[in-house]
C-alpha positions as CSV (number, residue, x, y, z in Angstrom):
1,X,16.9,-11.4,9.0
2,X,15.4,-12.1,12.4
3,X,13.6,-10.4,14.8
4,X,13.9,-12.1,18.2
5,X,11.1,-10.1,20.1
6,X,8.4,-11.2,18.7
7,X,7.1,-13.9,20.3
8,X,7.5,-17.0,17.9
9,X,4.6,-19.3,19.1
10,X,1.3,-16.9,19.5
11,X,2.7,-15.0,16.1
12,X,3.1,-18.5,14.6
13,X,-0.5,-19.7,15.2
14,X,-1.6,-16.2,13.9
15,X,0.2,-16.9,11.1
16,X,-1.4,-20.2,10.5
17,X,-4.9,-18.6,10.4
18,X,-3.7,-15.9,8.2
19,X,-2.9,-18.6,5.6
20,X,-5.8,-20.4,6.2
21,X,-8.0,-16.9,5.6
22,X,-9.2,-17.7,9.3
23,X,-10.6,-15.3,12.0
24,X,-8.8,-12.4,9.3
25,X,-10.3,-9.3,10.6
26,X,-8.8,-6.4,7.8
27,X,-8.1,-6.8,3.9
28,X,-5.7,-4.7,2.0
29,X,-5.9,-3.2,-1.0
30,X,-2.6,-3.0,-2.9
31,X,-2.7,-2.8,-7.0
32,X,-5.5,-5.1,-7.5
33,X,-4.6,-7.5,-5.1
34,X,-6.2,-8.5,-1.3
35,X,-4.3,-9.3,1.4
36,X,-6.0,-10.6,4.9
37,X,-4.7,-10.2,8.0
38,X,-5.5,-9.7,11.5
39,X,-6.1,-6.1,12.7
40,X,-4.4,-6.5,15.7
41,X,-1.1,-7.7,14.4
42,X,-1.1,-5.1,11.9
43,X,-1.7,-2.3,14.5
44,X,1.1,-3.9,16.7
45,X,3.5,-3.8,14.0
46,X,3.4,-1.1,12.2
47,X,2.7,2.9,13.2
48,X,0.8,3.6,9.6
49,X,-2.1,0.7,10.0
50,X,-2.1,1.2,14.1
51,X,-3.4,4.8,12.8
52,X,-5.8,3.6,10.1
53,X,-7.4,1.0,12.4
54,X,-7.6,3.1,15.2
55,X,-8.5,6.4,14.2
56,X,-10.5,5.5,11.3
57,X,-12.3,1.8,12.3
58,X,-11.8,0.6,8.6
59,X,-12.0,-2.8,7.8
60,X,-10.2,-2.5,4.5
61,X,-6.8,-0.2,3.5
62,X,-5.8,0.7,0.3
63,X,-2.7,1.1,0.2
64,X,-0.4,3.6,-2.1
65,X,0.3,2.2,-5.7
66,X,4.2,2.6,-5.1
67,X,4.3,-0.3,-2.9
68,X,5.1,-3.5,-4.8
69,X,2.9,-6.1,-3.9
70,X,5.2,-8.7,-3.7
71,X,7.4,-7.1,-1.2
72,X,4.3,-6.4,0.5
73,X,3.2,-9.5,1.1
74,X,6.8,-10.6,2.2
75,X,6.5,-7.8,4.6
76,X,3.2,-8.7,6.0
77,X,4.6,-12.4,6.3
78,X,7.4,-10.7,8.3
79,X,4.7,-9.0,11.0
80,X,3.9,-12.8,11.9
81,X,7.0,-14.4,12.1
82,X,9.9,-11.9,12.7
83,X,11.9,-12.4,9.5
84,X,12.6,-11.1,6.4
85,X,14.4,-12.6,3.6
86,X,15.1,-10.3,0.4
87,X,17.7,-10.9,-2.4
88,X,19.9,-7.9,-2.6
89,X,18.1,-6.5,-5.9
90,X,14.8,-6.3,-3.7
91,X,16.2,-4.2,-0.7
92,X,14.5,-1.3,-2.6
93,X,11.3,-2.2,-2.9
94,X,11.5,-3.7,1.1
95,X,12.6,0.0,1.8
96,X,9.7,1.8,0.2
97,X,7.4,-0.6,2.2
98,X,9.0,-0.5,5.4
99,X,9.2,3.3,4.8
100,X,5.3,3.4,4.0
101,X,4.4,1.5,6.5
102,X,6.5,3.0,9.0
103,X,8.3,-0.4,9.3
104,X,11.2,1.6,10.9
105,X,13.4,-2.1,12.5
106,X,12.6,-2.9,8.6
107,X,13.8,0.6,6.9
108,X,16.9,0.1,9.1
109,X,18.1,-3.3,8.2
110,X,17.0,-2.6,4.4
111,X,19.5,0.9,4.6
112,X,22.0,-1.3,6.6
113,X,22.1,-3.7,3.7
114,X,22.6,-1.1,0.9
């Protein structure tokens, strides 16, 4: 799945540093596991961590146990580069985190798919 609005080269080089655990400004919390990413990027792209940067000024999330943290992390890969590839016995656990995160371009493709 792509996503052609998000800009490819800026959200590329963000990506690069997110790999690299560079200039990472947020972890997440998600069944034992950390995540880094960049605040601003997570705020952009999804509606549930714009509100829990912004109103709260946290500098780490834990998020809700019935996320699976694989799909998680796919979905936070997807925030930097505008696609999403899932095998169709996944498209479940994509929903629940688009759903969470109030991924809706994510929740619709997933629903789409089933």
């Amino acid at each position: 799945v792509e996503f052609p609005e998000v800009p490819p080269t800026l959200l590329a080089n963000l990506n690069r540093q997110r790999l690299e655990g560079k200039l990472c400004d947020v972890s997440i919390l998600l069944q034992g596991r950390i995540f880094r990413a960049h605040r601003a990027v997570l705020a952009a792209s999804s509606p549930y961590f714009h509100d829990q940067l912004f109103l709260k000024e946290l500098d780490s999330i834990s998020l809700p146990d019935v996320m699976d943290p694989e799909a998680f992390g796919v979905v936070l890969a997807s925030a930097y580069t505008g696609r999403l590839a899932m095998a169709p016995e996944e498209i479940v656990n994509f929903l629940t985190v688009g759903s969470v995160l109030q991924m809706w371009h994510i929740v619709d493709k997933c629903t789409e798919l089933l």
